[in-house]
DSSP file (Angstrom, degrees, kcal/mol; ACC not computed):
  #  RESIDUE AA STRUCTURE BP1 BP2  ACC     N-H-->O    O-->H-N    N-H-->O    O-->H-N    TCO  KAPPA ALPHA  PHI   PSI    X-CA   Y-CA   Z-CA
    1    1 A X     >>       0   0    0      0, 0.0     4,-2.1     0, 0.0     5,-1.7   0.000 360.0 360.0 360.0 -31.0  -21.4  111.2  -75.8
    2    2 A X  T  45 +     0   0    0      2,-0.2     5,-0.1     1,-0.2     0, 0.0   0.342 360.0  53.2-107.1  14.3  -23.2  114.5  -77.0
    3    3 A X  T  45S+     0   0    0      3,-0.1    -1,-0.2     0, 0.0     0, 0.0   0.466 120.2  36.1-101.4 -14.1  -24.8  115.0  -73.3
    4    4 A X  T  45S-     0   0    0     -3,-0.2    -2,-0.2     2,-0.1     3,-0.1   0.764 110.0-135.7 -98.8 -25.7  -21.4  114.7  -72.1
    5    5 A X  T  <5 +     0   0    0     -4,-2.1     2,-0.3     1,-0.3    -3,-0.2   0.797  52.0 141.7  58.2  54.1  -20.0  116.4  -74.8
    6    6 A X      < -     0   0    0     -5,-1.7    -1,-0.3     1,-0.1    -2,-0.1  -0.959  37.8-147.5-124.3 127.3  -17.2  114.3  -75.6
    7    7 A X     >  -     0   0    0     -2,-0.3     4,-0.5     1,-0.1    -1,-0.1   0.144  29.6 -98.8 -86.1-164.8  -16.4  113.7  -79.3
    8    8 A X  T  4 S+     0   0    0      2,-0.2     4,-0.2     1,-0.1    -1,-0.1   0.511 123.9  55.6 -77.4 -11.5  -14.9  110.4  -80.9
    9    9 A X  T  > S+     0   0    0      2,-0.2     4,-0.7     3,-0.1    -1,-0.1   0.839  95.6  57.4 -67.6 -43.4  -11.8  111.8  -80.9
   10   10 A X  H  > S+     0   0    0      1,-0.2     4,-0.9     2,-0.2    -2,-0.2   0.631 112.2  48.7 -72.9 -25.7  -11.8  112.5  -77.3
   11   11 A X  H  X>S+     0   0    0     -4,-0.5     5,-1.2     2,-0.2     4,-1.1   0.845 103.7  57.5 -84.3 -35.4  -12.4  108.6  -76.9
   12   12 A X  H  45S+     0   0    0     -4,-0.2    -2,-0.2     1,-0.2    -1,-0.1   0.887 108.5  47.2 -45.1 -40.7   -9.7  107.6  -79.2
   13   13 A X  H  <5S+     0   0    0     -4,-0.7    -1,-0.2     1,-0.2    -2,-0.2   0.615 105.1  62.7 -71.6 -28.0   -7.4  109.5  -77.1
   14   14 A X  H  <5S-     0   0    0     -4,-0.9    -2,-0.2    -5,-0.1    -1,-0.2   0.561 128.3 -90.2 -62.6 -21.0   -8.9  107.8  -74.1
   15   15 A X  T  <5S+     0   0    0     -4,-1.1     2,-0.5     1,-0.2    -3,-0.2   0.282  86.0 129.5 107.3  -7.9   -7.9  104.4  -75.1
   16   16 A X      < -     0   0    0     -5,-1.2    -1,-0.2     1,-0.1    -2,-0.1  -0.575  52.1-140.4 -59.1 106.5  -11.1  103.3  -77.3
   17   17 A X     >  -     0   0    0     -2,-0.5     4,-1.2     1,-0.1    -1,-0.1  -0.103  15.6-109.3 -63.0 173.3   -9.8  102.1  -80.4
   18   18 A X  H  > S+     0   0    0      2,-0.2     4,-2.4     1,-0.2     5,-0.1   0.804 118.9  49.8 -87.1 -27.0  -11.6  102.8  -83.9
   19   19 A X  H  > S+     0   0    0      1,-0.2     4,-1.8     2,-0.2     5,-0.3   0.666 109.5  62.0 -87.3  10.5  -12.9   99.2  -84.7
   20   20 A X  H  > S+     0   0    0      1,-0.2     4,-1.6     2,-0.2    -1,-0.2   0.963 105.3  40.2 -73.6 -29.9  -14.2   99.6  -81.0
   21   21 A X  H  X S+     0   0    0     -4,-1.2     4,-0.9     1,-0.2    -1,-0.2   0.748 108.4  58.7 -86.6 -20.2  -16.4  102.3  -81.7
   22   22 A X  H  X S+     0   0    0     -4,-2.4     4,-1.9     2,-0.2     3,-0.5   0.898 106.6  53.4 -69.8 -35.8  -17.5  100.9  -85.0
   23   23 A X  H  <>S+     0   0    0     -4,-1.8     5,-0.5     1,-0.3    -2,-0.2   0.996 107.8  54.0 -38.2 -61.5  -18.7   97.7  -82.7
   24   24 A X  H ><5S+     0   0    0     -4,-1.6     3,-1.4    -5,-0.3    -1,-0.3   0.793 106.9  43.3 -64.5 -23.5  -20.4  100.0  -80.9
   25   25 A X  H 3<5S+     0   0    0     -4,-0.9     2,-4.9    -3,-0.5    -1,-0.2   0.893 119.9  43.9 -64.5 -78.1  -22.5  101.8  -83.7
   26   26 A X  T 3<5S-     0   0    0     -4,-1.9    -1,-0.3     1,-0.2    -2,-0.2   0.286 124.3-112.6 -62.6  30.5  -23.4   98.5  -85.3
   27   27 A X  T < 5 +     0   0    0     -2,-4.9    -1,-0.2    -3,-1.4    -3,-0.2   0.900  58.5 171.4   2.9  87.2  -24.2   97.0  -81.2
   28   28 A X      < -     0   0    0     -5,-0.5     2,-0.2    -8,-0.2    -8,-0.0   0.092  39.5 -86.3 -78.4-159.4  -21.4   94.8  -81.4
   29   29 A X        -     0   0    0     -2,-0.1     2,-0.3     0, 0.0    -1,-0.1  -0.673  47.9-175.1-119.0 138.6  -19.9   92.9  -78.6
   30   30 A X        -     0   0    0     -2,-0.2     2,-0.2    -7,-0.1   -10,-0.0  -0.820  26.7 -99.3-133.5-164.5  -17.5   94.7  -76.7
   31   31 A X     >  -     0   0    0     -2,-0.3     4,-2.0     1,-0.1     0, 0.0  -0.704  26.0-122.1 -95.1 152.1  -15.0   93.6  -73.6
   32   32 A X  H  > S+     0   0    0      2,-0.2     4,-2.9     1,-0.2    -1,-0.1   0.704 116.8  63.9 -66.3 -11.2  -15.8   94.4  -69.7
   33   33 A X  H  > S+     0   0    0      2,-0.2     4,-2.0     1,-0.2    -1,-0.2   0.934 108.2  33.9 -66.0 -58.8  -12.4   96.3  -70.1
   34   34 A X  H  > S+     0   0    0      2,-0.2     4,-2.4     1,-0.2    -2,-0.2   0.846 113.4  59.3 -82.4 -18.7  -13.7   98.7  -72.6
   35   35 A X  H  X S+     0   0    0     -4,-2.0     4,-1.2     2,-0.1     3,-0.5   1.000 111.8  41.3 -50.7 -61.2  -17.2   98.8  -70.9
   36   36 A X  H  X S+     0   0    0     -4,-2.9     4,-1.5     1,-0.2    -2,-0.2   0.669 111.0  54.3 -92.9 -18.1  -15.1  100.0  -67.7
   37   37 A X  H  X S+     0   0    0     -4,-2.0     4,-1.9     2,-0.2     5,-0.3   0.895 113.2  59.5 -40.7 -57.9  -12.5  102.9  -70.3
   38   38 A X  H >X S+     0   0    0     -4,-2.4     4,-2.8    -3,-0.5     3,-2.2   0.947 103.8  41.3 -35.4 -79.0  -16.6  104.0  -71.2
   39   39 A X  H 3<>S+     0   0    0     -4,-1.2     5,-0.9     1,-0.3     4,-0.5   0.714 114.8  50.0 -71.0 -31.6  -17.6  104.9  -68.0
   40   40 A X  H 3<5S+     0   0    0     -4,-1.5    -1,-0.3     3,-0.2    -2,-0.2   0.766 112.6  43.1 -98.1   1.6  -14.8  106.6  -67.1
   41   41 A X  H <<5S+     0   0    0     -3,-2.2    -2,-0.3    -4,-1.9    -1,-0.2   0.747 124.5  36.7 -72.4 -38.3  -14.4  108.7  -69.9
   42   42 A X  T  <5S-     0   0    0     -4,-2.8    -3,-0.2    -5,-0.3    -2,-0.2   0.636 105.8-130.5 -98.2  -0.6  -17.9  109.4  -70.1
   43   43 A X  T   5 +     0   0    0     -4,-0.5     2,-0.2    -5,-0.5    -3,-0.2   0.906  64.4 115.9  61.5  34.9  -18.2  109.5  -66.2
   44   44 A X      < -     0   0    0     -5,-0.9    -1,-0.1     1,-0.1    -2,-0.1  -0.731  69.5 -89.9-138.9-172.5  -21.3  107.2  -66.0
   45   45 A X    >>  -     0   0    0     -2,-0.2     3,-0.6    -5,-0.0     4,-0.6  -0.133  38.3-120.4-109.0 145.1  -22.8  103.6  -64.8
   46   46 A X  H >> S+     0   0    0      2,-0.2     4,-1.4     1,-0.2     3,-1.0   0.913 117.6  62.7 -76.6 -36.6  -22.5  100.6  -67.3
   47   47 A X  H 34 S+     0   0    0      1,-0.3    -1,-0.2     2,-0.3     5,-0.0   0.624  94.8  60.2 -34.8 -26.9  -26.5  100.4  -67.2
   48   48 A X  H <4 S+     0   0    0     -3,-0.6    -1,-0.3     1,-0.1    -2,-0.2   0.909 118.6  32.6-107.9 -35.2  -26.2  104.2  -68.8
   49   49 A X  H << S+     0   0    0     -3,-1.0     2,-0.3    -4,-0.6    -2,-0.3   0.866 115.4  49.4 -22.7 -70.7  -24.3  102.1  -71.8
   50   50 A X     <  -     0   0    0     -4,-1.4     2,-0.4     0, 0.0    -1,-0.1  -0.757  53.5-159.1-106.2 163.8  -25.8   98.4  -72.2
   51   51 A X        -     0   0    0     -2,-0.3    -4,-0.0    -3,-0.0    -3,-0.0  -0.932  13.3-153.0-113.1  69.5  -29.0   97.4  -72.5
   52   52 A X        -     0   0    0     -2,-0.4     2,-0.3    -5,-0.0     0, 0.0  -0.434   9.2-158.7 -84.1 155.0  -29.3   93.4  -71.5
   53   53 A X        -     0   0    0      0, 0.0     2,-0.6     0, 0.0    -1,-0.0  -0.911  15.0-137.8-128.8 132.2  -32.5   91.6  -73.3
   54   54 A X        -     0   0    0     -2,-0.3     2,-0.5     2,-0.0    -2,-0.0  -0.788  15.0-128.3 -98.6 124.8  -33.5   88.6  -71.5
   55   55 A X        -     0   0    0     -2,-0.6     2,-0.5     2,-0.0     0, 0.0  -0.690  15.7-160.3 -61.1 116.7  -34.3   85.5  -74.0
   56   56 A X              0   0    0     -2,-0.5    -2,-0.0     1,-0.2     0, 0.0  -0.947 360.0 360.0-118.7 133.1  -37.8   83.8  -73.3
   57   57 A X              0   0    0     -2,-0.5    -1,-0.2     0, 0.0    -2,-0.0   0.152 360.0 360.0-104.2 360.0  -37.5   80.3  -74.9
């Protein structure tokens, strides 16, 4: 957000709800719906958002 220089507001308005963005502080869980509302407010890749960790049992 602060390299695009787009506030929390500017997502709110976007369609991102407030307990969405609190998921997102804490890395919550979010929906591929609000993954794809990210990226096109913020004009980027889902890769430039999550982060997958592979499990080794």
């Amino acid at each position: 957000m602060q390299r695009k220089k787009i506030t929390q507001y500017q997502l709110i308005k976007g369609g991102i709800d407030n307990k969405t963005l609190d998921k997102l502080k804490k890395n919550g869980n979010i929906t591929l719906l609000t993954l794809e509302k990210l990226c096109n407010l913020l004009d980027c890749a889902p890769n430039d958002i999550v982060k997958f960790h592979v499990k080794k049992d």
